[in-house]
C-alpha positions in Angstrom: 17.6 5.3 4.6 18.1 1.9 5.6 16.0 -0.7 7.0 16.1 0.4 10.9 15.3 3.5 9.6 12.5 2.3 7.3 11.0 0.4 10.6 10.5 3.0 12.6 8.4 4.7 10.0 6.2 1.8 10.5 6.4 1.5 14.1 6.1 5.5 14.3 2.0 5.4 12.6 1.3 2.4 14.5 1.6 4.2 18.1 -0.6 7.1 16.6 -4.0 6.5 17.3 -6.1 6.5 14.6 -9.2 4.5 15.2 -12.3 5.8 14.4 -10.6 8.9 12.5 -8.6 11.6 14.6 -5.9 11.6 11.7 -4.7 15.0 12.7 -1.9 13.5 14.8 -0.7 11.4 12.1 -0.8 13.9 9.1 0.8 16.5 11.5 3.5 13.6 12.0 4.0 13.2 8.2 4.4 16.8 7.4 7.0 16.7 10.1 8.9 13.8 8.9 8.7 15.2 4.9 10.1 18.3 6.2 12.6 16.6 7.8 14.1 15.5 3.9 13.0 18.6 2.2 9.8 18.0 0.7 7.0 20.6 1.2 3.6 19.1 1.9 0.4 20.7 2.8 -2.9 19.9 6.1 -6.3 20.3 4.8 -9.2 19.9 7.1 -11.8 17.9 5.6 -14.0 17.9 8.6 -12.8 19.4 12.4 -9.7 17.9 13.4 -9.1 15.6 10.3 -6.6 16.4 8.3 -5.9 15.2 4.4 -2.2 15.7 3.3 0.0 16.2 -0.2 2.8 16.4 -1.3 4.8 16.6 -4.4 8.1 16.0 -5.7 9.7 16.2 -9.3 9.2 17.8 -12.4 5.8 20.0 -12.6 5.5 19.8 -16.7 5.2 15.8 -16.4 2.2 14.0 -15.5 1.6 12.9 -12.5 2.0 9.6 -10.9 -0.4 9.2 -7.5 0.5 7.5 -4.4 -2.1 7.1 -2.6 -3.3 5.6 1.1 -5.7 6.2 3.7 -4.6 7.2 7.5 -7.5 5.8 10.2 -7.5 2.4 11.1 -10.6 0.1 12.0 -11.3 0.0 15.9 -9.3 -2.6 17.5 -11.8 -5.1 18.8 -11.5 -7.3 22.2 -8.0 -5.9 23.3 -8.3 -9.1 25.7 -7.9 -11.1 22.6 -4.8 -9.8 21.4 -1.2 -11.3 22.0 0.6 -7.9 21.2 -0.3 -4.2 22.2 -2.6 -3.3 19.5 -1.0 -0.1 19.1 2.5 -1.0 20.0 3.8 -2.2 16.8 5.9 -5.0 18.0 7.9 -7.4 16.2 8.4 -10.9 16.5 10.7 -12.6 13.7 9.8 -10.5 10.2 6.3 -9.9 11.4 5.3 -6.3 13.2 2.0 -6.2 14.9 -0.7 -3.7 15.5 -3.8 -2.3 14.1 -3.2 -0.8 11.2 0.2 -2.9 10.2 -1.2 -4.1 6.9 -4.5 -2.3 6.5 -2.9 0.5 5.7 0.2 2.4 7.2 2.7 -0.3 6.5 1.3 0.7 2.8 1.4 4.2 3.4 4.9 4.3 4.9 6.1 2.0 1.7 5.1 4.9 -0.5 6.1 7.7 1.6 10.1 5.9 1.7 9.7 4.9 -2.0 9.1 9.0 -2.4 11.7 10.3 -0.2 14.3 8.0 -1.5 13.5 9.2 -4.7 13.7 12.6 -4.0 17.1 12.5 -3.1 18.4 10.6 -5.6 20.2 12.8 -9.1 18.6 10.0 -11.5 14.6 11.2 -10.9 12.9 12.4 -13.5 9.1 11.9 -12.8 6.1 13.9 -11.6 5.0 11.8 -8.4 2.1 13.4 -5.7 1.3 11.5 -2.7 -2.4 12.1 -1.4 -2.9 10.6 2.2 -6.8 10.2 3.0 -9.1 10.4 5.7 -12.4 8.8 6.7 -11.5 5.4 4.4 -12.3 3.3 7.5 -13.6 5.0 9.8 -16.8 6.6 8.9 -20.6 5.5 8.8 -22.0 7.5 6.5 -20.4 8.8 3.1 -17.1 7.6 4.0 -14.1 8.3 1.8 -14.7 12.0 2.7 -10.8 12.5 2.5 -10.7 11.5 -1.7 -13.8 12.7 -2.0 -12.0 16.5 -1.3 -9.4 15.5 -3.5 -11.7 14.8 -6.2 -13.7 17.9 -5.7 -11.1 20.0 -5.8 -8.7 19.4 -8.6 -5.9 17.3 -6.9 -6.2 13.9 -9.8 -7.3 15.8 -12.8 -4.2 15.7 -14.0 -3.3 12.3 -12.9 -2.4 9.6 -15.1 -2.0 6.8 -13.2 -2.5 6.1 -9.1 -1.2 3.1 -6.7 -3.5 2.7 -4.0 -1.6 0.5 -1.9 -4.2 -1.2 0.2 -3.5 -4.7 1.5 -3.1 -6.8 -1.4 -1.5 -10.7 0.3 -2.7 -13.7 1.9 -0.4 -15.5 4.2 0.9 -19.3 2.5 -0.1 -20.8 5.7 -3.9 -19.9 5.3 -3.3 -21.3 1.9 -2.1 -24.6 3.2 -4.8 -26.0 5.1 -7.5 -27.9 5.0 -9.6 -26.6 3.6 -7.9 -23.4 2.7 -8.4 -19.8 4.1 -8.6 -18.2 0.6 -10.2 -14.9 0.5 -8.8 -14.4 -3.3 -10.9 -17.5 -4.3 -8.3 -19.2 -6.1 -9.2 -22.3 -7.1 -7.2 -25.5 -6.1 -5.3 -26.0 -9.0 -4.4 -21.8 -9.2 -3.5 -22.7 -5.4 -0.8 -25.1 -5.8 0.6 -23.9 -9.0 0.7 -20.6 -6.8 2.4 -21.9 -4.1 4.9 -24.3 -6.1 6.3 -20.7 -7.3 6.1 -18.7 -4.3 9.7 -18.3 -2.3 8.3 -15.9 -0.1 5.5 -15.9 3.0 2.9 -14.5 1.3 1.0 -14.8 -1.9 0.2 -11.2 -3.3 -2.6 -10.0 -6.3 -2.4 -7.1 -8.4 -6.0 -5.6 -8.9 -6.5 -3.1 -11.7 -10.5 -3.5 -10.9 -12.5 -3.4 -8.1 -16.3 -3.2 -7.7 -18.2 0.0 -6.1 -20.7 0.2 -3.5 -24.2 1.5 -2.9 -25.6 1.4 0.8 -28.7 2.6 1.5 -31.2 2.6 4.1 -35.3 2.0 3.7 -37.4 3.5 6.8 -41.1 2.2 7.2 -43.4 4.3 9.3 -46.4 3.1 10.0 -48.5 3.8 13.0 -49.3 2.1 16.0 -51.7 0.6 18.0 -52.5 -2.2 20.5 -52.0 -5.9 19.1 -55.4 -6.9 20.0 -56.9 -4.0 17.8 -54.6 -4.3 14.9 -57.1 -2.5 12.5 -56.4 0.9 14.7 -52.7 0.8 13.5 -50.8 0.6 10.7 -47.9 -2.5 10.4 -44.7 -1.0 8.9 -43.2 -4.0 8.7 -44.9 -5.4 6.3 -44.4 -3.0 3.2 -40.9 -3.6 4.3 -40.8 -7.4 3.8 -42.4 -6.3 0.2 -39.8 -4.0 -0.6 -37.5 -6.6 0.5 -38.8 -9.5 -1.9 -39.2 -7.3 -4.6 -35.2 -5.9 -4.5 -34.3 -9.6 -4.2 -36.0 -10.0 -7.1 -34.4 -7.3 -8.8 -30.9 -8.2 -8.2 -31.5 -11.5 -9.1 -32.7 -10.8 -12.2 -29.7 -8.5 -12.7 -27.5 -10.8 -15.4 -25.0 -8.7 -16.5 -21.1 -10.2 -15.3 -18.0 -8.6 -15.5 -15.1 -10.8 -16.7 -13.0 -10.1 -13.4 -15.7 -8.6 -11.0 -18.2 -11.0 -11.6 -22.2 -9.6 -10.9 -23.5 -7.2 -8.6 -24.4 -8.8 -5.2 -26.7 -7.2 -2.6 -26.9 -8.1 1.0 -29.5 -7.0 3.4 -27.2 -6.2 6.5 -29.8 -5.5 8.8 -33.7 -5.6 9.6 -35.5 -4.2 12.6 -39.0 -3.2 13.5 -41.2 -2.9 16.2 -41.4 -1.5 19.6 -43.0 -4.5 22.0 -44.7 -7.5 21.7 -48.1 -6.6 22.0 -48.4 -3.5 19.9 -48.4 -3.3 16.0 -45.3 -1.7 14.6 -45.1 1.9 13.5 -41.8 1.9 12.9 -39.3 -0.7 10.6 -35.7 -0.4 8.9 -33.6 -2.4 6.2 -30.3 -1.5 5.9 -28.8 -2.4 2.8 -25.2 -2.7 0.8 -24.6 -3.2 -2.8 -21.0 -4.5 -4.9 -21.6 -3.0 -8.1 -19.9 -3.6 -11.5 -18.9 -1.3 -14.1 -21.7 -2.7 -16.6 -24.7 -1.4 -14.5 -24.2 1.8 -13.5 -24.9 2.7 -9.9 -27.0 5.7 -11.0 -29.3 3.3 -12.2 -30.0 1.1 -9.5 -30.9 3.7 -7.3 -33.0 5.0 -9.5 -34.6 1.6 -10.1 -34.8 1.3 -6.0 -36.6 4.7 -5.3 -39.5 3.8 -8.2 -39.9 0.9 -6.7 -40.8 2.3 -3.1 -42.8 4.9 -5.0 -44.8 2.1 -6.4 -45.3 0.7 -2.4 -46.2 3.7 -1.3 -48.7 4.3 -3.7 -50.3 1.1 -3.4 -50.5 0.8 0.8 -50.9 2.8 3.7 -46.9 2.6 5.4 -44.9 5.1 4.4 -41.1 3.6 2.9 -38.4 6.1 3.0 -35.2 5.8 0.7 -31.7 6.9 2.0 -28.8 7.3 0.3 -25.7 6.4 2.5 -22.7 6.2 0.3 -22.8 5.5 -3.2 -19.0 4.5 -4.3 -18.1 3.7 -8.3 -16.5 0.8 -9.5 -13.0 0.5 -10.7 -11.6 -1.0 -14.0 -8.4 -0.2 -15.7 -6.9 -1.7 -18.6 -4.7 -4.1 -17.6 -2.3 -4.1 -20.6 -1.9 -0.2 -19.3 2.2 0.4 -18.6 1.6 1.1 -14.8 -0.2 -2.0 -14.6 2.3 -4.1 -16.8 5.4 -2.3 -15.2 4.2 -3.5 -11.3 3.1 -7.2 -12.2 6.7 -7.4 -13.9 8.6 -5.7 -11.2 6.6 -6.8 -8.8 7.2 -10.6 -9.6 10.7 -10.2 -9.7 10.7 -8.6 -6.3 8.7 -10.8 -4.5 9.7 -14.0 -6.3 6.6 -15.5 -7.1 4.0 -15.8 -9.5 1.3 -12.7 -9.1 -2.3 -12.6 -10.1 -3.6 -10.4 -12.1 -7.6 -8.8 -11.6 -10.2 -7.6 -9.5 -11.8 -7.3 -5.9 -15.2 -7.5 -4.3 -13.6 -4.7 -1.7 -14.1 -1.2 -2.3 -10.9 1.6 -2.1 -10.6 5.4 -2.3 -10.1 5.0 -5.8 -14.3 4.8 -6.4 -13.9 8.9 -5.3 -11.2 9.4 -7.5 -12.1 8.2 -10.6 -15.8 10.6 -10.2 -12.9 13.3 -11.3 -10.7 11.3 -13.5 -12.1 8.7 -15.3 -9.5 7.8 -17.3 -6.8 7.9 -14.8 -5.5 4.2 -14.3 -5.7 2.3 -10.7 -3.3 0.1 -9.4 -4.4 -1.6 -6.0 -1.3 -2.8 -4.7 0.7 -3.3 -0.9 2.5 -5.1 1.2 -0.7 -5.5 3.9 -1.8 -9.0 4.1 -6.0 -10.1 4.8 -5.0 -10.2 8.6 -6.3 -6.8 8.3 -9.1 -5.6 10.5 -8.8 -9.3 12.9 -7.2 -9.4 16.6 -3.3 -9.9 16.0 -3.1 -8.2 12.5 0.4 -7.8 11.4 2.8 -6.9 8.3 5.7 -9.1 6.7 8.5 -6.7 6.9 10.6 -8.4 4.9 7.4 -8.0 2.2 7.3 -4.2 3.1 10.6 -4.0 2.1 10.5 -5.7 -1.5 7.4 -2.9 -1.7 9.8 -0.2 -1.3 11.5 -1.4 -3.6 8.6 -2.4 -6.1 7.5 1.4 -6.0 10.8 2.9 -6.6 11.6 0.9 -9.4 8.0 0.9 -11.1 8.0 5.0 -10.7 11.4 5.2 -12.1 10.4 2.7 -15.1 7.5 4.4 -15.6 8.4 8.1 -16.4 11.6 6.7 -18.9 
C-alpha cells in the first residue's frame, strides 16, 4: 500500500460514526477491508449491535504479539465550535481532522496497515492478533466491556506481549509557550532538552505503566420532612459529608508511591442532595473516581470504603449505599522487557527525537487484559496526539506514517 492508500484508511473510520458506541458499522467495515487482503477475521457481539473483532496472521506455534485499539470515539462536543466537519476527516497540510483522528483510529488503522503489510510480505515469521474493542469511550458504567470479553474468554492467555496504541504525543507548539501546555509534566529542563532533539511536530512517550481506576458511587437516603420541623426527617446529607471527610482522610493517609505512577489520587466528581429549599433532604449522592497504583491493590480499597460506610451506618440514622461502577487494574511492565526496548529504539529512530520512557495517570484496555494475563507485557504507544477528545482534534499524518513503520519493524524485530 502506499500512502494514498494508507489515508483513506484513516479517512474511511473517521466518516463512521462511532460516538457513544454503535461500533457495528466500523467492525463490519474492517472485516470487509481484511477480507479484501486475505486475512480472516471474526464479529462478536458484546452487547446488541456492538461488535468486538480479531484477527490473526502468521505462524500458530509462536506466541502471540497483540495489537490492540478501541473503535468508539468520545461525543463530539459544540459542533458550532469546530473549524472542520467533525466527522469528515479533512486535511489541511500533514494534519487530518475529525473526532477520533488521534484518540484512536489513526492508532487503530497504523496497526491494521502494519498487519496487512506484513502479511503479504515472504520475510514474516511471527504470531501477531489484532483485537479491536468496544465500549473504551463510550460507556458509563463498567466500560471496557469489549477487553473485558477478550479477557473472559481466552483471546490474551497466550499473549506475550500487547501494543495498545492509544494517543501517546503532545504537539511542540503546546510545548513552546508560556507557560507550557504539558500534560506529560515534563519539567522545564526535560522540556528543552526534549525539544533541542526533536525534528519532528510532536513530542511522543512510551508508557510501559499506567495506573487503574476505581469509580464508585455512595447513595444517602434519609427521609424527609418540612425544614421548619427538621426533627420529623432524617438529613442524608449529612452522613454523606462524613463519609466524605473520612475517605479524604483515607487517601491522604495512603503513602505508598510508585516510582513512575506516583500515589493513588481520588477526586470526588460530583455531590448532590436535596429536593427544595425548605424541606430536609431524604436523598444525597457522591460520585467518586480513584487512579490507583500497583502497590495498593484496588481490592483493597474497596474493601476499606465499604467498612467504612458500615461503620456510618451503624452509628446514625441515614442509610449510605456503596456502588461499584468500574473497577480497572493498574498496568506495569518491565521496561527492560524486549517489546519495550525494541519500540523506544525503533521508535527513536523513526520519529527522530528523543522518547520518554514511563507511565500515565490515564487508564487503557489494558487494565481488562492483564485480569487474564498478568504477565503479558503492555506497550502504550500511537501516533494520536492530547488533542484528543477537544473541538478540532486531529492526527500528524506524517507521524501516522513513521507509526506504520515503527510497528512493522518492532513486530519483525521482535519474533527474530
Amino acid at each position: 500500500m502506499d500512502q494514498t492508500a494508507h489515508r483513506e484508511l484513516v479517512s474511511q473510520l473517521i466518516k463512521l460514526d462511532t460516538v457513544g458506541g454503535h461500533e457495528e458499522s466500523l467492525a463490519r467495515f474492517l472485516k470487509a477491508y481484511l477480507n479484501n487482503y486475505q486475512i480472516d477475521s471474526q464479529l462478536i457481539e458484546v452487547e446488541p449491535d456492538r461488535y468486538n473483532l480479531v484477527a490473526e496472521i502468521g505462524d500458530p506455534r509462536k506466541p502471540v504479539l497483540a495489537l490492540e485499539g478501541h473503535q468508539d470515539v468520545v461525543a463530539l462536543g459544540d459542533v458550532s465550535k469546530w473549524q472542520h466537519q467533525p466527522l469528515g476527516a479533512e486535511i489541511e497540510g500533514t494534519r487530518m481532522y475529525g473526532r477520533g483522528t488521534s484518540d484512536m483510529k489513526a492508532g487503530l488503522a497504523a496497526e491494521i496497515i502494519a498487519m496487512v503489510e506484513l502479511a503479504h510480505t515472504d520475510y514474516f515469521q511471527g504470531h501477531v492478533r489484532l483485537l479491536a474493542t468496544i465500549g473504551e469511550e463510550s460507556s458509563e458504567v463498567n466500560h471496557m466491556q469489549g477487553a473485558q470479553y477478550f479477557a473472559q474468554h481466552g483471546y490474551v492467555n497466550n499473549v506475550a506481549g500487547v501494543i495498545v496504541a492509544e494517543p501517546s504525543g503532545v504537539p511542540n507548539n503546546w510545548l513552546q509557550q508560556e507557560p507550557p501546555t504539558n500534560p506529560f509534566l515534563f519539567s522545564e529542563s526535560q522540556i528543552k532538552q526534549l525539544l533541542a532533539n526533536n525534528q519532528t511536530t510532536e513530542q511522543f512517550v512510551l508508557d510501559y505503566a499506567h495506573k487503574g481506576s476505581i469509580t464508585y458511587s455512595i447513595v444517602s437516603n434519609g427521609k424527609t420532612a418540612h425544614s421548619s420541623t427538621p426533627e420529623l426527617g432524617i438529613d442524608a446529607i449529612a452522613p454523606l459529608i462524613k463519609m466524605y471527610q473520612q475517605q479524604a482522610t483515607y487517601f491522604n493517609h495512603l503513602s505508598a508511591i510508585n516510582p513512575v505512577l506516583g500515589k493513588c489520587i481520588a477526586v470526588v466528581t460530583k455531590f448532590s442532595g436535596g429536593d427544595q429549599l425548605n424541606s430536609v433532604p431524604a436523598h444525597a449522592e457522591m460520585f467518586v473516581k480513584v487512579r490507583t497504583i500497583p502497590e495498593i491493590s484496588n481490592d483493597v480499597i474497596i474493601a476499606h470504603l465499604k467498612t467504612m460506610i458500615g461503620n456510618l451506618n451503624n452509628a446514625g440514622q441515614a442509610q449510605l449505599t456503596f456502588n461499584l461502577l468500574g473497577n480497572k487494574y493498574p498496568v506495569q511492565s518491565n521496561p527492560d522487557n524486549k517489546l519495550i526496548s525494541l519500540l523506544h529504539q525503533i521508535g527513536e529512530e523513526e520519529l527522530h527525537e528523543q522518547l520518554p520512557v514511563g507511565g500515565s495517570s490515564a487508564g487503557t484496555d489494558a487494565s481488562e487484559l492483564i485480569r487474564a494475563n498478568p504477565n503479558m507485557t503492555v506497550a502504550v504507544f500511537g501516533p494520536g496526539n492530547m488533542t484528543a477528545h477537544q473541538i478540532d482534534e486531529y492526527v500528524d499524518l506524517t507521524n501516522f506514517e513513521h507509526f506504520i513503520t515503527i510497528y512493522k519493524r518492532v513486530i519483525q524485530a521482535y519474533f527474530k
